[in-house]
C-alpha positions in Angstrom: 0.0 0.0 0.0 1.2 3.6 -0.7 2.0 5.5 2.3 0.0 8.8 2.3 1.5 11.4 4.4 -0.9 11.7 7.6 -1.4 15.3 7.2 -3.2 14.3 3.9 -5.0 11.4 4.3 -8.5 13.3 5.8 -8.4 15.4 2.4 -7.8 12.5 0.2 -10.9 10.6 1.7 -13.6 13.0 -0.1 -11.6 13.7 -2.9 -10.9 12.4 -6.2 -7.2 10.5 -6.1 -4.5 12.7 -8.6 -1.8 10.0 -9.0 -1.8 5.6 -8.9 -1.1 6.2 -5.6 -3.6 8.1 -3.8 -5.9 5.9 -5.9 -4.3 2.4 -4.2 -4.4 4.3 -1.0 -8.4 4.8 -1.5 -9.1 1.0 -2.8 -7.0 -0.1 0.0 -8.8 2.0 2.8 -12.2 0.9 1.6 -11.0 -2.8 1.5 -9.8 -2.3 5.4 -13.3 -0.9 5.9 -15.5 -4.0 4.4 -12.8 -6.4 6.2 -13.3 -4.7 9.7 -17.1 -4.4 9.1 -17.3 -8.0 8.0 -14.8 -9.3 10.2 -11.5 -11.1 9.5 -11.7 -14.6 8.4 -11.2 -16.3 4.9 -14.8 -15.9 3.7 -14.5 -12.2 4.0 -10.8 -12.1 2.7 -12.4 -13.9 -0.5 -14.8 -11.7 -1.2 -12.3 -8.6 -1.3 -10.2 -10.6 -3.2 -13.4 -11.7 -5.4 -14.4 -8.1 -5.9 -10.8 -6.7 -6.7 -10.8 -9.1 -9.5 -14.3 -8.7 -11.1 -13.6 -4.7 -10.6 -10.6 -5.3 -12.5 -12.1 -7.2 -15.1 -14.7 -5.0 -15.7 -12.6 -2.1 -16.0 -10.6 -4.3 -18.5 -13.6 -5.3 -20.4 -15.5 -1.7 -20.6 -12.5 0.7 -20.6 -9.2 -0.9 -21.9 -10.3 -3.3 -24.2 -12.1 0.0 -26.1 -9.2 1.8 -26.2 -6.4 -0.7 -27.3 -9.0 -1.5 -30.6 -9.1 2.0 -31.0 -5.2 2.4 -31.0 -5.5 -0.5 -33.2 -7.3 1.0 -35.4 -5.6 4.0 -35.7 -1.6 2.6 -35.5 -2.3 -1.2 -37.1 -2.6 -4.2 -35.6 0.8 -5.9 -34.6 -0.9 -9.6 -35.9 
């Protein structure tokens, strides 16, 4: 996890992260939230882990995959 200075941790929690980091340090917080509210054992662990990976999927799927065919598109396919 990133290590956000203290003195700007409160500000970062209603804002919109500005670098990868700030945007780890917000996943990770909320994942610390659902574990405490949840408590700690492997079923809850599973279903961060579950939701980390559908989240990143979907991002994948809806955002990445739409840009690399447009890239494609645009430069030429390496194949």
């Amino acid at each position: 996890m990133p290590y956000i200075e203290e003195n700007d941790r409160e500000a970062l929690e209603s804002a919109t992260p500005l670098n990868p980091g700030e945007l780890n340090y917000k996943i990770t917080k909320t994942c610390i939230e659902y574990l405490e509210a949840e408590g700690k054992c492997y079923k809850t662990i599973n279903e961060i882990i579950g939701a980390l990976e559908c989240a990143k999927m979907e991002f994948y799927r809806r955002v990445a995959v739409p840009y690399e065919q447009t890239k494609i598109e645009e430069n030429g396919d390496v194949y």
